[in-house]
C-alpha positions as CSV (number, residue, x, y, z in Angstrom):
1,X,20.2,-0.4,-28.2
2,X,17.2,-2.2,-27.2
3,X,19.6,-5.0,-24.9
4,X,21.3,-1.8,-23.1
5,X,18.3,0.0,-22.2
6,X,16.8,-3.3,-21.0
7,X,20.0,-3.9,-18.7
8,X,19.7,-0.8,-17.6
9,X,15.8,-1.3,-16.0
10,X,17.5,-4.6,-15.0
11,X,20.5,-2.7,-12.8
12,X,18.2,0.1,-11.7
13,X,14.5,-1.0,-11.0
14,X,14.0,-0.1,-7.3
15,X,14.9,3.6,-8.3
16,X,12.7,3.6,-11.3
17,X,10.0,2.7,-9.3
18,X,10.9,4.9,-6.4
19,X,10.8,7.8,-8.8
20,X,7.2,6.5,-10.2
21,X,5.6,5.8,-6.7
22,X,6.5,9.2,-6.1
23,X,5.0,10.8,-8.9
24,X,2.1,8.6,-7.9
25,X,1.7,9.8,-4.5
26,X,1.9,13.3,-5.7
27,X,-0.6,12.6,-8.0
28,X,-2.8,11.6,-5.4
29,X,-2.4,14.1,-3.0
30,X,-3.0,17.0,-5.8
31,X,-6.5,15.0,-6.6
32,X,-7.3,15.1,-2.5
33,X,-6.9,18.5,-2.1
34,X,-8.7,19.6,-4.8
35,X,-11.5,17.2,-3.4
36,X,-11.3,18.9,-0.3
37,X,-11.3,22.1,-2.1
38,X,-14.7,21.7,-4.4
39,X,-16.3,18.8,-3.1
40,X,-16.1,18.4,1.1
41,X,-19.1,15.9,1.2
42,X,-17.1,13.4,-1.2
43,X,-13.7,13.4,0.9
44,X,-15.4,12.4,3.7
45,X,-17.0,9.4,2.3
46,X,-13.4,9.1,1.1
47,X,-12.1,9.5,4.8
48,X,-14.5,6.9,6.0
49,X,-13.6,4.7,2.9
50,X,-10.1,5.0,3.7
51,X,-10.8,3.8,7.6
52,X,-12.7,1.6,6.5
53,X,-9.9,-0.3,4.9
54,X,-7.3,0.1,7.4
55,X,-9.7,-1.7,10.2
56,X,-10.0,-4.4,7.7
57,X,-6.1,-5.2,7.0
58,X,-6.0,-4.6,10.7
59,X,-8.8,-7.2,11.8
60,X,-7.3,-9.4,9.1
61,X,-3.5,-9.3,10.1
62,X,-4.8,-10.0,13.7
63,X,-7.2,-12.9,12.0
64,X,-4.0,-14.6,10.5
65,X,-1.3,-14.0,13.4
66,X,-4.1,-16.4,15.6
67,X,-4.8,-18.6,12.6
68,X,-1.2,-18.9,12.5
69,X,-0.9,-19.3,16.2
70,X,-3.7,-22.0,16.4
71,X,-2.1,-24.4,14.0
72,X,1.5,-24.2,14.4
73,X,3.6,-27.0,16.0
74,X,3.9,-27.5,19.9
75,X,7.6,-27.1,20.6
76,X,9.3,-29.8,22.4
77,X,11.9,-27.7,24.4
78,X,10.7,-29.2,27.9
């Protein structure tokens, strides 16, 4: 029983956790709105929170594509 349903999440992970990340997100966009709703003043610290984090994956993807640029190998094509 237990070897079946084990082979089973084996076969069938990436839907599993399809399914779950989309009960997640749901989740989470139920708990904005009734931030919104009840407490304005919060989301927007939540807005600004949220920015705040994409400008710093942003700045740091930019960061690495010149670290990476910087120290990579000269080609020898010439």
């Amino acid at each position: 029983m237990m070897r079946t349903i084990v082979t089973f999440m084996k076969k069938s992970w990436p839907f599993l956790l399809a399914a779950l990340l989309s009960v997640l997100v749901i989740i989470i966009y139920n708990m904005g709105e009734l931030l919104e709703k009840h407490h304005r003043k919060l989301m927007e610290n939540v807005h600004y929170a949220i920015a705040a984090g994409i400008l710093f994956v942003s700045f740091y993807l930019i960061a690495m594509l010149i670290h990476t640029i910087w120290t990579s190998e000269p080609d020898d094509d010439e």
